[in-house]
N, C-alpha and C positions, 0 to 999 in steps of 0.2 A: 296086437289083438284089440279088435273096439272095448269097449268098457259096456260090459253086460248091461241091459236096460232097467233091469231092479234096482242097480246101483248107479246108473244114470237120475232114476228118480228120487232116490233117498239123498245122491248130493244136490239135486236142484232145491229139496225142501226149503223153505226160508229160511228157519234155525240151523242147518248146515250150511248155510250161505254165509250165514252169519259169523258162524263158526273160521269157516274157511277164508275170512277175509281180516279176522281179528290180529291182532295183537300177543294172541294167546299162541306159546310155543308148543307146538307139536310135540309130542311123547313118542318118538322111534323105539320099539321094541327088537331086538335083532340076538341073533345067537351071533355071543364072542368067539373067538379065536379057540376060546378053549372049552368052548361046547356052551358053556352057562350060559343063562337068556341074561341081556343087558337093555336096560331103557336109560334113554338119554334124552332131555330137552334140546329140541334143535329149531332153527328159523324152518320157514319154509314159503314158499310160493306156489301154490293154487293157478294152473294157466286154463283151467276148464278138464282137461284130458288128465294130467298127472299133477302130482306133489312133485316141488323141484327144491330139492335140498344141496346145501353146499358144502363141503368141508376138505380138508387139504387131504392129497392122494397117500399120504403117509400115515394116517391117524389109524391108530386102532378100527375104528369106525369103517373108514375105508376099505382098509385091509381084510374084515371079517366081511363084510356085506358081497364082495370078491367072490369068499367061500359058498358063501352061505347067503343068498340073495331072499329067501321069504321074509318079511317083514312085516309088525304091525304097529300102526300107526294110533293115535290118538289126540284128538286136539277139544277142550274139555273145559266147561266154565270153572272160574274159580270160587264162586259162591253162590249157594243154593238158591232157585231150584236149579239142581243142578241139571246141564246139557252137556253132552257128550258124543261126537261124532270118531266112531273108529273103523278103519280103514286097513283090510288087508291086499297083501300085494305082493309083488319080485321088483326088487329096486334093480335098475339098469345103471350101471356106472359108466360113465363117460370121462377122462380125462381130459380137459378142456386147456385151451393156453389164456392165463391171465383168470378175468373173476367173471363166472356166470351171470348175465344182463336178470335174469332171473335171484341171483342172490343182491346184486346190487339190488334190486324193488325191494326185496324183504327186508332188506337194511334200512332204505329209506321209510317202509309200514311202520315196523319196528320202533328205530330211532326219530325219524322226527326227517323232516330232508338235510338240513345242516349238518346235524349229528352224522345219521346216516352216510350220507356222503364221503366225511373225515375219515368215517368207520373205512367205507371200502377202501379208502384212498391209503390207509394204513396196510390192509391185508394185500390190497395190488404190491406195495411196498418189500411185503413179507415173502412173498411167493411169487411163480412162474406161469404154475399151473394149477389147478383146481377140482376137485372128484364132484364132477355135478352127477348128482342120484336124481334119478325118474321114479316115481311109482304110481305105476299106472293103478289106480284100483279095479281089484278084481271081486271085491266084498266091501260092504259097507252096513252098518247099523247106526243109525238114530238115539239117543236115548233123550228123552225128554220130559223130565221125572213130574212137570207138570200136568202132561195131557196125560200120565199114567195115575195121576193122584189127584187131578183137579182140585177136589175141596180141599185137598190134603194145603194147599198153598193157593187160595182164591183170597185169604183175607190178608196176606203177606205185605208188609209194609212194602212202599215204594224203595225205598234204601236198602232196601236188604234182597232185591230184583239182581240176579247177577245180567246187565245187558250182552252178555258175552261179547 
């Protein structure tokens, strides 16, 4: 399904861009196995059209998202003023052989290229196969507690600017 044009232009925003290219790990929201909502930190990779998340086909994670595929997302600075991009959707799972070319990036964002690297080369090690999740956004909201409070944070030290 193409990605509605509302939320085509609320992720093109800068501060979404910004968001969506950070460092900053995604907040998966999802209903567990056992009905309860669960939020989890997870990597994630941004290819323009979907969030491409990775995690082994056996994980709790995996398993419930199977059932219960609506999800909502969050990726969100860690110091004021704070930004906030959240992101709802149906994650599509794929069973993949070996480690999504897409997880591998977000390892190397993540970790550094070195690091990163070792990281996949450890999990290729561990596993066969892989539960790559799509989530296409189907809704999206901005928060960006600056342009809602301007003066509230116009005299705000440089240091204390979260660059997300």
């Amino acid at each position: 399904m193409p990605m509605p044009e509302d939320v085509r232009e609320i992720l093109s925003d800068p501060i979404a861009v910004e968001l969506l290219n950070s460092r900053i790990p995604a907040r998966l929201a999802y209903r567990g196995a056992e009905g309860a909502p669960r939020v989890t930190p997870i990597w994630f990779h941004w290819n323009g059209e979907a969030l491409i998340l990775g995690t082994g086909p056996a994980t709790h994670k995996a398993r419930s998202l199977s059932r219960h595929p609506a999800v909502a997302v969050t990726i969100d600075s860690e110091r004021p003023p704070y930004r906030s991009l959240q992101i709802r959707g149906t994650a599509k799972i794929d069973i993949v052989p070996g480690i999504p070319r897409e997880y591998e990036t977000s390892a190397v964002r993540y970790y550094g290229e070195d690091v990163g690297n070792r990281w996949v080369e450890r999990i290729r090690a561990s596993r066969d196969e892989t539960a790559r999740i799509a989530i296409e956004p189907e809704q999206a909201h901005l928060t960006v507690m600056e342009r809602w409070l301007p003066d509230l944070f116009k005299d705000l030290p440089a240091e204390l600017r979260d660059p997300a």
